[in-house]
DRENPA-3360 file (N, C-alpha, C; in nm, 2 decimals, always signed):
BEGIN
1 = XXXXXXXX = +7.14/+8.94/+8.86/+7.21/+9.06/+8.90/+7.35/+9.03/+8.95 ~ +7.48/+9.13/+8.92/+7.51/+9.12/+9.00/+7.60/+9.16/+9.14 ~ +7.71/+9.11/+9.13/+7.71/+9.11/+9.33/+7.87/+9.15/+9.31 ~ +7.87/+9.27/+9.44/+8.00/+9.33/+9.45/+8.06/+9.29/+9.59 ~ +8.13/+9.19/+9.58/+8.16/+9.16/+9.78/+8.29/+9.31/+9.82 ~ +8.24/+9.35/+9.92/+8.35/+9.46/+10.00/+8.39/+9.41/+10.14 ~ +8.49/+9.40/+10.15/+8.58/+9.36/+10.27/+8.65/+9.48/+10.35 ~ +8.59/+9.50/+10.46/+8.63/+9.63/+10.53/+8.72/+9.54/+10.65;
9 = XXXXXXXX = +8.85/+9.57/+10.62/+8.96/+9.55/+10.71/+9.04/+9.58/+10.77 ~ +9.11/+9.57/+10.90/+9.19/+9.62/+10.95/+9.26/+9.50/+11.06 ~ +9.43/+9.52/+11.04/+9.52/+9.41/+11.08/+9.44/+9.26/+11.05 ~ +9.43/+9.24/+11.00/+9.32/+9.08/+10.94/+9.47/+9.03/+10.86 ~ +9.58/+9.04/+10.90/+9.70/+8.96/+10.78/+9.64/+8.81/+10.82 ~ +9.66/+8.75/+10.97/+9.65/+8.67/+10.93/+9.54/+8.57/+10.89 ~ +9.42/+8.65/+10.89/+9.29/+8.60/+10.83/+9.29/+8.54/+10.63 ~ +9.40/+8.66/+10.59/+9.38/+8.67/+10.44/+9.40/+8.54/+10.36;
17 = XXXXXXXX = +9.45/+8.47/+10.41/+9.55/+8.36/+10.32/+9.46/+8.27/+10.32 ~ +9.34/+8.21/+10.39/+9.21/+8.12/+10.43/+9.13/+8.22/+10.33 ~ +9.08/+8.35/+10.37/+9.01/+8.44/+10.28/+9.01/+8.46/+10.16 ~ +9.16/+8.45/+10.10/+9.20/+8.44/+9.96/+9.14/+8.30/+9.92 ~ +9.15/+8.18/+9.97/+9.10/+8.07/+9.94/+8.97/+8.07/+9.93 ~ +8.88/+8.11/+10.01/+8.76/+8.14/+9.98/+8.67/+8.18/+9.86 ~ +8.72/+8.30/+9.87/+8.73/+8.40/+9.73/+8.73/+8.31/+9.59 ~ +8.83/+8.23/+9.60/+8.85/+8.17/+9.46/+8.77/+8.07/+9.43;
25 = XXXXXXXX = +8.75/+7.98/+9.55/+8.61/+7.92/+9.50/+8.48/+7.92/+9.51 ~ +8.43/+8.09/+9.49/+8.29/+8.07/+9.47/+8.31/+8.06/+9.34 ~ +8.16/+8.03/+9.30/+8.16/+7.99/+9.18/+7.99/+8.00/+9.19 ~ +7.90/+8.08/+9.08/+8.02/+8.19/+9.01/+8.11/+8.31/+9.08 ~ +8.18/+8.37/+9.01/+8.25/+8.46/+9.09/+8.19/+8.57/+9.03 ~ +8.18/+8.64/+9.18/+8.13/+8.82/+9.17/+8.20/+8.89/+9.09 ~ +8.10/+9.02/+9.04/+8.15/+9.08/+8.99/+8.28/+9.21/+8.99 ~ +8.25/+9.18/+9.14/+8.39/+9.27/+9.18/+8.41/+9.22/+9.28;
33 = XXXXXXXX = +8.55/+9.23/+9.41/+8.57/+9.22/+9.46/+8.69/+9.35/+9.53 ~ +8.65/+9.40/+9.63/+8.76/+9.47/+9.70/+8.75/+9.50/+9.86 ~ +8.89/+9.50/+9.90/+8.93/+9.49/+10.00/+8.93/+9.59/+10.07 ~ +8.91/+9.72/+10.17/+8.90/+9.84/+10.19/+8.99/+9.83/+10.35 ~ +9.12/+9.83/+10.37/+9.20/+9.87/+10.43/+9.16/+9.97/+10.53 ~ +9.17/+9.95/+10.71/+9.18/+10.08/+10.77/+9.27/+10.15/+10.81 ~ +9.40/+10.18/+10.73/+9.51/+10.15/+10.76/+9.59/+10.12/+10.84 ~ +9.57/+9.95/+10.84/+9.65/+9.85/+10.91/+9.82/+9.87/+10.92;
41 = XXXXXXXX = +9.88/+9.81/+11.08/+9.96/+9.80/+11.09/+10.06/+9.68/+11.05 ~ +9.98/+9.61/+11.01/+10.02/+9.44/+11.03/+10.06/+9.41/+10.88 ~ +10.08/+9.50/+10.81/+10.09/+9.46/+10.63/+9.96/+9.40/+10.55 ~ +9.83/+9.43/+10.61/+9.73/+9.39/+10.57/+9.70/+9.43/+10.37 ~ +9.74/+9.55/+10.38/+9.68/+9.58/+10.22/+9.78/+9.56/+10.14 ~ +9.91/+9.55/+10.15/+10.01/+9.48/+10.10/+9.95/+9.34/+10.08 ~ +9.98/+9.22/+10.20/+9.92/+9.12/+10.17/+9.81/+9.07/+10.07 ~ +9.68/+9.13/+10.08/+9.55/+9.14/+10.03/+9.64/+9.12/+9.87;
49 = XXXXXXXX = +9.70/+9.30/+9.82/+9.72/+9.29/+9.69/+9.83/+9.16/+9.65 ~ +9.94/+9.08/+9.74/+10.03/+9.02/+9.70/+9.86/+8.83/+9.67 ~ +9.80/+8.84/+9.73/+9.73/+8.77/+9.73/+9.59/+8.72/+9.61 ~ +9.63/+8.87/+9.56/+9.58/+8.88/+9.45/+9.41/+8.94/+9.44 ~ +9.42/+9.03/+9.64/+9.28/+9.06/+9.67/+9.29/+9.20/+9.63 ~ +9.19/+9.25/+9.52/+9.19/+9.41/+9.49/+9.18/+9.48/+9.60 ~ +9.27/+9.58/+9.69/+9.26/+9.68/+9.78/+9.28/+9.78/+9.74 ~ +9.21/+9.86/+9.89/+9.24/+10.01/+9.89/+9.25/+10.08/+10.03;
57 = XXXXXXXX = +9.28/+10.14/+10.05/+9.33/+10.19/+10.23/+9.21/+10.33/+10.20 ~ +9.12/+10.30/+10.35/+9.03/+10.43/+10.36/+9.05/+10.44/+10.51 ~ +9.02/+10.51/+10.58/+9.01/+10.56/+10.70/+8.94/+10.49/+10.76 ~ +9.02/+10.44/+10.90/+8.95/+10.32/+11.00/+8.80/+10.38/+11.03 ~ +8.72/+10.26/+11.03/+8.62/+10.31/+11.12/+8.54/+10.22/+10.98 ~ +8.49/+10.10/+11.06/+8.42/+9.97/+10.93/+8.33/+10.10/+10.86 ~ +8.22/+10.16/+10.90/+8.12/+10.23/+10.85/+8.16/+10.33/+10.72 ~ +8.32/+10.37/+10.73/+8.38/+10.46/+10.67/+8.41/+10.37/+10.55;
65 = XXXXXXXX = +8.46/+10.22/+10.55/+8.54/+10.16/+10.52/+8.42/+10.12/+10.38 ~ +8.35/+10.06/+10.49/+8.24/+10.03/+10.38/+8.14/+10.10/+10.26 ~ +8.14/+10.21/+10.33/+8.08/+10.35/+10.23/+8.16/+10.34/+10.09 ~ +8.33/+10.36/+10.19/+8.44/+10.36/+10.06/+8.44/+10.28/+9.94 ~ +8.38/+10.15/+10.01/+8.41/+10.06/+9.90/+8.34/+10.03/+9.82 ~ +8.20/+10.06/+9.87/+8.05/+10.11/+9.84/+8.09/+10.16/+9.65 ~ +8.11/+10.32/+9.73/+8.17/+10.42/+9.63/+8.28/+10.33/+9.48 ~ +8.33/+10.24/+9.55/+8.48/+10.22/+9.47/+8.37/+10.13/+9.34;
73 = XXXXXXXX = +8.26/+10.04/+9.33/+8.21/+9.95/+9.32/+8.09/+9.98/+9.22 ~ +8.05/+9.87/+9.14/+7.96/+9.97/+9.07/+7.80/+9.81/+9.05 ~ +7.82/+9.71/+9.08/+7.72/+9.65/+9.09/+7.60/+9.64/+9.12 ~ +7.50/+9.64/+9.08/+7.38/+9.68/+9.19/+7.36/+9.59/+9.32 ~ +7.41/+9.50/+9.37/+7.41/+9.40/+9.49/+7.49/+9.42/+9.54 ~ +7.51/+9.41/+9.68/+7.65/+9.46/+9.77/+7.65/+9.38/+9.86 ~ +7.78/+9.31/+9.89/+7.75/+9.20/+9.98/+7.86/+9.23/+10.10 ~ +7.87/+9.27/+10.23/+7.98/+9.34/+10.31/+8.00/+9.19/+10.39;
81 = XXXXXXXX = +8.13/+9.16/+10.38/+8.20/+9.08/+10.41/+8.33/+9.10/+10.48 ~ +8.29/+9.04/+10.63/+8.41/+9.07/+10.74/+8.50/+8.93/+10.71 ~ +8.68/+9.05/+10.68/+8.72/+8.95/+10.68/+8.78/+8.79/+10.77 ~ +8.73/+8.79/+10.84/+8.73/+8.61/+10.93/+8.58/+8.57/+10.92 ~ +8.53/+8.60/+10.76/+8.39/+8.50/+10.78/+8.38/+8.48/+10.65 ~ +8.39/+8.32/+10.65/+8.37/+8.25/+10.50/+8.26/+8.20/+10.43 ~ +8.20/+8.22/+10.30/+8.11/+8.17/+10.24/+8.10/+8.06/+10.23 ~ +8.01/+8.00/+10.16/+7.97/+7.87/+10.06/+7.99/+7.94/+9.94;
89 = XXXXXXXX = +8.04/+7.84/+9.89/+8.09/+7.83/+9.77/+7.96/+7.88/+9.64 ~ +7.86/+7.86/+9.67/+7.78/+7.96/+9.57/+7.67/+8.05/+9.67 ~ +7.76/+8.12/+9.71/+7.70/+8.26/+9.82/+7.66/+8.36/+9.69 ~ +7.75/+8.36/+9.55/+7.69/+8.51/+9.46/+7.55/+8.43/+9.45 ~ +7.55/+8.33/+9.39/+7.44/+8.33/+9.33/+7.32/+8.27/+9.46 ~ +7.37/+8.23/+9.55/+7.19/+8.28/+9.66/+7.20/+8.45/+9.67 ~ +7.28/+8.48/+9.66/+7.25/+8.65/+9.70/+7.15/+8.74/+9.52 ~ +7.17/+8.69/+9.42/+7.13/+8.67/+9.32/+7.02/+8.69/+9.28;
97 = XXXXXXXX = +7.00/+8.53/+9.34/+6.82/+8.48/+9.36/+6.73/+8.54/+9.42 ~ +6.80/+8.55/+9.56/+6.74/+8.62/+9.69/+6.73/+8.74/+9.63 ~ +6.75/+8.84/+9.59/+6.70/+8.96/+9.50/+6.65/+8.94/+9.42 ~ +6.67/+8.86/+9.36/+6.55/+8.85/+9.21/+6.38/+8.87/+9.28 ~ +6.39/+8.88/+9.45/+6.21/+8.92/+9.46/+6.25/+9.06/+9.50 ~ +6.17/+9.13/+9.43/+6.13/+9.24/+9.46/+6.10/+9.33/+9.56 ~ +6.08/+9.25/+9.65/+5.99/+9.26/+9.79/+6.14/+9.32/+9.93 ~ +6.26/+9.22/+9.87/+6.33/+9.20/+9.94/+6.44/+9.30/+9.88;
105 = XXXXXXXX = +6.50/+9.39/+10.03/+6.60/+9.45/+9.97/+6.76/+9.45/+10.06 ~ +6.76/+9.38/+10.18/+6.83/+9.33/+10.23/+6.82/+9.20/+10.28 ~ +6.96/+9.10/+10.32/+6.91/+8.97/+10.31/+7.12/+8.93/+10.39 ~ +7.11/+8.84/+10.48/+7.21/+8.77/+10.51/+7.20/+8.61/+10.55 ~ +7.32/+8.59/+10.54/+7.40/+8.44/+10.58/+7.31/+8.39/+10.78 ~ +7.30/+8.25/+10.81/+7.30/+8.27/+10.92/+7.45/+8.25/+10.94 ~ +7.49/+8.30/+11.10/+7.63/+8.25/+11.09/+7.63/+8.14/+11.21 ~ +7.74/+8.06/+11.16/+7.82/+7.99/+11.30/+7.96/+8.02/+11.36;
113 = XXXXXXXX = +7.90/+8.01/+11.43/+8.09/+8.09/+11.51/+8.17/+7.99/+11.52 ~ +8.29/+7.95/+11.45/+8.36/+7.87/+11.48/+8.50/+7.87/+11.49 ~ +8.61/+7.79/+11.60/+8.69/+7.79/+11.57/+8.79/+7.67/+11.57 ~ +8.89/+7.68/+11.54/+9.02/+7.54/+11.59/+8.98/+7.47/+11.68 ~ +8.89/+7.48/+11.78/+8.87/+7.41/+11.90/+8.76/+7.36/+11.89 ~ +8.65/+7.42/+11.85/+8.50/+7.42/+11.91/+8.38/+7.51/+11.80 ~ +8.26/+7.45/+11.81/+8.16/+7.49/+11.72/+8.13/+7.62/+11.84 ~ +8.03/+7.73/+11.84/+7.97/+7.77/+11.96/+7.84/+7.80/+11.95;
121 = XXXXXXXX = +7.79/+7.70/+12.02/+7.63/+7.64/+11.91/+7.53/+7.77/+12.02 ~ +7.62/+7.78/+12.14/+7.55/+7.84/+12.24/+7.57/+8.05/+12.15 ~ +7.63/+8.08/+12.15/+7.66/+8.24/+12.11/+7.61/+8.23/+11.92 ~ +7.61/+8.08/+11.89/+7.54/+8.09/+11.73/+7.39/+8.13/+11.75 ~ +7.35/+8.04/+11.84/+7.20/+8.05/+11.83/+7.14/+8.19/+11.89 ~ +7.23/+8.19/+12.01/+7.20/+8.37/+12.05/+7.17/+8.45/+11.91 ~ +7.28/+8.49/+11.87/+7.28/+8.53/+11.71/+7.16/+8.56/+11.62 ~ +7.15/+8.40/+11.63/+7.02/+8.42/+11.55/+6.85/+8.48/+11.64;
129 = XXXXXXXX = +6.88/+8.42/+11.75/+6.75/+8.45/+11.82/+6.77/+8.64/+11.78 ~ +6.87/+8.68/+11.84/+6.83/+8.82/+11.83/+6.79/+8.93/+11.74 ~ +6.84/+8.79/+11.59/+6.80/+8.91/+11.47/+6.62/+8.91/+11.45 ~ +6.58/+8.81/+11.53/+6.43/+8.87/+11.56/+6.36/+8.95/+11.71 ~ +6.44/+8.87/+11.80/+6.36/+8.93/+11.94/+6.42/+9.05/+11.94 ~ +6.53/+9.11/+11.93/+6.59/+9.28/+11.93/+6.49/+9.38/+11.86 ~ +6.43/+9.33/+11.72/+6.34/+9.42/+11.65/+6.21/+9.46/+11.73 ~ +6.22/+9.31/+11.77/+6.02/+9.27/+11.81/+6.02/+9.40/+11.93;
137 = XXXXXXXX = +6.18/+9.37/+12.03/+6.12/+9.47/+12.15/+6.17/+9.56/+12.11 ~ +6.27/+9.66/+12.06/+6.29/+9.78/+12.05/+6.21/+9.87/+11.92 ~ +6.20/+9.78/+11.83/+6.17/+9.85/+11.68/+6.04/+9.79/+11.66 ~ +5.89/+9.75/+11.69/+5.83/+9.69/+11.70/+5.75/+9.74/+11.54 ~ +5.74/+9.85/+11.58/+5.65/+9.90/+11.44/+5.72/+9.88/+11.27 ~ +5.88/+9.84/+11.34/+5.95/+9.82/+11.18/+5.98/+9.62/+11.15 ~ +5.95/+9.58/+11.29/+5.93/+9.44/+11.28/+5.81/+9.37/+11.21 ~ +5.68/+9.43/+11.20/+5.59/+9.39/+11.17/+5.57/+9.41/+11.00;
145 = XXXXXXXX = +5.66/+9.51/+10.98/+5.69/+9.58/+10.83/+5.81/+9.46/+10.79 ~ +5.83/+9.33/+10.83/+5.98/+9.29/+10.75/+6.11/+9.34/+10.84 ~ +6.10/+9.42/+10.91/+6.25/+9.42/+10.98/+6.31/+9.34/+11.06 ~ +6.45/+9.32/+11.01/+6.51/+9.20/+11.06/+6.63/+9.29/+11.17 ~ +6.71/+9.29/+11.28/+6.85/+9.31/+11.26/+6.93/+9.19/+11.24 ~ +7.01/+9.27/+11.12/+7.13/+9.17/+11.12/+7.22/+9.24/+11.15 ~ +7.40/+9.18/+11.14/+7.53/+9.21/+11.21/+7.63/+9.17/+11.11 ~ +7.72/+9.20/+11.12/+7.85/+9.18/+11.03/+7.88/+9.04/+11.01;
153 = XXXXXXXX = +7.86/+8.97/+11.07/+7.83/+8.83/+11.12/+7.79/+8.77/+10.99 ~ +7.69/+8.81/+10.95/+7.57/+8.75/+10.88/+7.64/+8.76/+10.73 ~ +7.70/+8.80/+10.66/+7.78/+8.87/+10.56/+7.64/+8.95/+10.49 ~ +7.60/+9.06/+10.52/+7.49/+9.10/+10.47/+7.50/+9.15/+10.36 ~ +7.37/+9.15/+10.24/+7.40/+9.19/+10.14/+7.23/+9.25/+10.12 ~ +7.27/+9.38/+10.00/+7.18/+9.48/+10.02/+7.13/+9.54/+9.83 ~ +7.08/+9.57/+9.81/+7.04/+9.64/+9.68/+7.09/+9.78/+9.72 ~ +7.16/+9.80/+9.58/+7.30/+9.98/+9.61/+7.16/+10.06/+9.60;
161 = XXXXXXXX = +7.07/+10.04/+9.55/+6.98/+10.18/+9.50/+6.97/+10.22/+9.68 ~ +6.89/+10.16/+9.73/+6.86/+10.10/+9.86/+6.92/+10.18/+9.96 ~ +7.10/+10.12/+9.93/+7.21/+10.15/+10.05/+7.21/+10.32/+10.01 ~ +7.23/+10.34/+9.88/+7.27/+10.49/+9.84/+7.17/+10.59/+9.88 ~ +7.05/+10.54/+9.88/+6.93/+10.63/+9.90/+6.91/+10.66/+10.05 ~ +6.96/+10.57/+10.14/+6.97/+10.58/+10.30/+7.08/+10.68/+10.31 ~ +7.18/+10.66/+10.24/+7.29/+10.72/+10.24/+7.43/+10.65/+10.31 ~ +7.41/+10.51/+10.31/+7.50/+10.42/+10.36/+7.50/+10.39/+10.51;
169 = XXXXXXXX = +7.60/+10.36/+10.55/+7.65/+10.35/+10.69/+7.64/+10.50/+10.74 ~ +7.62/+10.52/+10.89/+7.63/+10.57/+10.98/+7.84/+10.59/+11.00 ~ +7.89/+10.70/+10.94/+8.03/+10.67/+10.98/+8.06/+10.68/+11.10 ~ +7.95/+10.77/+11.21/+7.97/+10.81/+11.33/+7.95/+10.72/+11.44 ~ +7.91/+10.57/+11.37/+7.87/+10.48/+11.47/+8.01/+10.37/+11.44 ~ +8.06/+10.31/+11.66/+8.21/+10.25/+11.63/+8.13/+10.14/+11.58 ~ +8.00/+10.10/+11.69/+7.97/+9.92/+11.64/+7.84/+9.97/+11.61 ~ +7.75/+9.85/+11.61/+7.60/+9.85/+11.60/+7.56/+9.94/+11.43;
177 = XXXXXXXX = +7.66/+9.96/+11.35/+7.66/+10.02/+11.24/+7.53/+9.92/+11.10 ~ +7.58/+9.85/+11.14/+7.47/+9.74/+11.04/+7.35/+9.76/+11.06 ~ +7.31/+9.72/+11.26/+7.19/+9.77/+11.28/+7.10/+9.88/+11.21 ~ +7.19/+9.98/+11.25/+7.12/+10.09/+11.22/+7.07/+10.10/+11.06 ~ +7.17/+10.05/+10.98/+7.13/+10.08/+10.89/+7.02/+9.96/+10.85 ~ +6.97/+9.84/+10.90/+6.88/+9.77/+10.93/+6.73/+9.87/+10.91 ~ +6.78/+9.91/+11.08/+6.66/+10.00/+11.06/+6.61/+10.14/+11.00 ~ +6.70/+10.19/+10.91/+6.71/+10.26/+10.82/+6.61/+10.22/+10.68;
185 = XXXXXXXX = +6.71/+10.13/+10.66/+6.66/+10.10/+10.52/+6.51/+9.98/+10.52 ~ +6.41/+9.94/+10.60/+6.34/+9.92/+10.64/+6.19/+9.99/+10.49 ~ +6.19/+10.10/+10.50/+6.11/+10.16/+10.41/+6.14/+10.12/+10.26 ~ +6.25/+10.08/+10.20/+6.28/+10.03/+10.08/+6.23/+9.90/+10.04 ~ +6.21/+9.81/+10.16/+6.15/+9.66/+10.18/+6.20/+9.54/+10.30 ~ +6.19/+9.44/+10.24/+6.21/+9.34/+10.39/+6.34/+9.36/+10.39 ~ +6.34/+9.24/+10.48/+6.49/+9.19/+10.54/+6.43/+9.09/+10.58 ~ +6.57/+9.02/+10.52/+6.56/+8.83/+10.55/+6.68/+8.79/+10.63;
193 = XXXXXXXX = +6.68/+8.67/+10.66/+6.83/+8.56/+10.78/+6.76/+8.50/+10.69 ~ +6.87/+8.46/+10.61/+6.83/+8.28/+10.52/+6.93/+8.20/+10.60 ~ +6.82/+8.09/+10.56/+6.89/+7.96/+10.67/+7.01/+7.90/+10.59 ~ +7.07/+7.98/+10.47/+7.22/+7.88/+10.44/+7.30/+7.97/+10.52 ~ +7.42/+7.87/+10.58/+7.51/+7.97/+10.69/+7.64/+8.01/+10.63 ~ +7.68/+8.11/+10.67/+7.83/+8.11/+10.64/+7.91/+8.09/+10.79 ~ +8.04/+8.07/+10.79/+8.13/+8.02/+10.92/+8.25/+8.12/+10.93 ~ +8.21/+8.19/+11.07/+8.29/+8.31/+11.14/+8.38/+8.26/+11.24;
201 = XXXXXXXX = +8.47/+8.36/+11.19/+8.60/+8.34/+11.38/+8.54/+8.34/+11.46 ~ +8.52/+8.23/+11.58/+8.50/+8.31/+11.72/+8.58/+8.33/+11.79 ~ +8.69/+8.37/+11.74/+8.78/+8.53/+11.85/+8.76/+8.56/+11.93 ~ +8.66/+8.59/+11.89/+8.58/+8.73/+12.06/+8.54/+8.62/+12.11 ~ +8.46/+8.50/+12.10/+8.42/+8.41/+12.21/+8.53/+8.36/+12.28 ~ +8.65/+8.33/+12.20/+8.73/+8.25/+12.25/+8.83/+8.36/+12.38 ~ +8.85/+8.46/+12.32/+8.95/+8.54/+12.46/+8.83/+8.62/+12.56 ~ +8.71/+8.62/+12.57/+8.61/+8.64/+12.62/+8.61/+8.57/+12.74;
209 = XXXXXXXX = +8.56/+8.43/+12.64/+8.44/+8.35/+12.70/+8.34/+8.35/+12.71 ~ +8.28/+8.25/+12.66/+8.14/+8.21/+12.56/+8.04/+8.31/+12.67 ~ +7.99/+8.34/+12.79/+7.91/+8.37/+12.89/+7.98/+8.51/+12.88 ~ +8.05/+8.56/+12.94/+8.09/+8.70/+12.89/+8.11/+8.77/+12.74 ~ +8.14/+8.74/+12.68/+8.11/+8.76/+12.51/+7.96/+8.78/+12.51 ~ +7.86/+8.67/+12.54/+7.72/+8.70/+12.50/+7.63/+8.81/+12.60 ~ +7.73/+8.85/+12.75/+7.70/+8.91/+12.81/+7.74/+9.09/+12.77 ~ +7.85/+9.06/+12.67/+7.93/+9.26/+12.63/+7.79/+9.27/+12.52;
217 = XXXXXXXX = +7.79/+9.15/+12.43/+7.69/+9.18/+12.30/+7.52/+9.23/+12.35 ~ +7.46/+9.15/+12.44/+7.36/+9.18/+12.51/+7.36/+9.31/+12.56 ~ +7.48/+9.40/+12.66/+7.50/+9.51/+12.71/+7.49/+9.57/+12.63 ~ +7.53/+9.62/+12.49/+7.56/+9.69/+12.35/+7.39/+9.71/+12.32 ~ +7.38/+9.58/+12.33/+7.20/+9.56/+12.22/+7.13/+9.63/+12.29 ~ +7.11/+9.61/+12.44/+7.00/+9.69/+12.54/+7.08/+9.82/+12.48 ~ +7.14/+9.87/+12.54/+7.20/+10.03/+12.54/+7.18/+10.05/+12.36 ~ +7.19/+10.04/+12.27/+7.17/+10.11/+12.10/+7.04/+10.08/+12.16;
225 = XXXXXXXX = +6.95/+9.96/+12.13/+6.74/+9.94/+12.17/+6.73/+10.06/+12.23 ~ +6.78/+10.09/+12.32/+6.74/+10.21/+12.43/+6.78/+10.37/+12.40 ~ +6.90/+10.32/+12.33/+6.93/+10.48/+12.29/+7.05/+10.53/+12.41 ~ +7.05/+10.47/+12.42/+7.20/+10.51/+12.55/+7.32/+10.52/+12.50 ~ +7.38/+10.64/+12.49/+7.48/+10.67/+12.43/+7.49/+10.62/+12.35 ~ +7.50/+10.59/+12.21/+7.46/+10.52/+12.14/+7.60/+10.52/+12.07 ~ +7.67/+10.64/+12.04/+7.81/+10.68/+11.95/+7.95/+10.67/+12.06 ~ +7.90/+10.61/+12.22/+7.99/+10.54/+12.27/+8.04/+10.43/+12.28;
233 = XXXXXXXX = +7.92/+10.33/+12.23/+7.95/+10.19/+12.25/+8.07/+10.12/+12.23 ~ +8.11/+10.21/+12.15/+8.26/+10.11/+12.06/+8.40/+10.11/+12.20 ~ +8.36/+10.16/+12.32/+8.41/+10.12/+12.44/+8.39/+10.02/+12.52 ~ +8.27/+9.96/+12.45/+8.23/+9.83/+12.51/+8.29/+9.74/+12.46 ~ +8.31/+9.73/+12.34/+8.37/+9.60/+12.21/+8.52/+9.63/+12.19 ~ +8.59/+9.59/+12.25/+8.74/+9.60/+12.23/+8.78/+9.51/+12.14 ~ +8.89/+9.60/+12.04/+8.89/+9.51/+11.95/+9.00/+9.36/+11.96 ~ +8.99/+9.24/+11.92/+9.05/+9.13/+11.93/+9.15/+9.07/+11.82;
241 = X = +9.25/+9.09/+11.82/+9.35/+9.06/+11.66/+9.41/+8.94/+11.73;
% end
């Protein structure tokens, strides 16, 4: 099958030029590729296209971004890819495989957060712990069914019948957007964390700090689990360029 990677972006100029690198060595290469602009300040979709990355400018807001690009794309595999997070070099074809079961209709990368400085083994493994203990306690009845949550993090990828029939992203949600649709699309089939990783900025760890970073993410996770304001959160997660 195959695989349409969408890049929902905003001010990422200087992420693109690593990203563009990326891009060119998977192997094989997807069947489409595009970049979905929120219209950045920073010369982001300019860049993208001088770079040779197919864009398009949609209206900020990743959920909106991603729909768009959703829409733009016609593959049956969809793989949403933030741009400061890099593949392995044959990421189409595990995403591929990993669909070729039936059973399975969403599936991501683990990630490692890494930067110029430092691995962050401590806010990686958080990470991963939570894409099971979050279900187990808030969503218990969809955990026992295969539900996973994953995060943007993870480069998630999904079967379009699947995403289209949920009806995509949540546009009304600033963060926790993946989630939801996690537990959305739950009734279509599993969800998997395969243990090959891909390697993310840690940005946010880094002007944070590792203990407060895992402390905003945690505050987020309880309050969506719980249902607490749920379409305010995106006051919690400030954004980091």
């Amino acid at each position: 099958m195959s695989v349409a990677i969408i890049i929902p972006a905003w001010n990422e100029a200087t992420t693109l030029p690593r990203l563009a690198r990326c891009l060119a060595s998977l192997d094989p290469q997807p069947a489409e590729i595009l970049l979905v602009d929120g219209d950045s300040s920073d010369g982001t979709l300019a860049l993208a296209q001088a770079l040779g990355i197919p864009a398009i400018r949609a209206a900020k807001g990743r959920g909106r971004q991603c729909n768009a690009g959703v829409a733009a794309t016609t593959a049956p595999i969809v793989l949403i890819l933030h741009a400061d997070t890099w593949l392995p070099d044959d990421a189409v074809a595990v995403a591929a495989r990993t669909m070729a079961d039936p059973r399975t209709v969403l599936a991501g990368f683990t990630a490692i957060l890494a930067g110029p400085e430092k691995t962050r083994w401590v806010t990686s493994a958080h990470n991963w712990l939570k894409t099971f203990y979050a279900p187990a306690l808030f969503r218990p009845w969809l955990f026992v069914r295969g539900g996973r949550l994953l995060f943007g993090d993870h480069a998630m990828f999904m079967r379009r019948t699947a995403f289209e029939a949920i009806g995509g992203f949540d546009e009304s949600l600033a963060v926790m957007e993946e989630a939801d649709l996690c537990v959305r699309i739950v009734p279509h089939g599993r969800t998997r964390l395969l243990s090959r990783t891909v390697t993310t900025s840690d940005r946010r760890v880094a002007a944070w700090g590792e203990w407060k970073a895992n402390w905003i993410y945690l505050k987020i996770g309880i309050r969506w689990g719980l249902g607490v304001r749920v379409k305010t959160l995106g006051t919690l997660y400030p954004d980091v360029r």
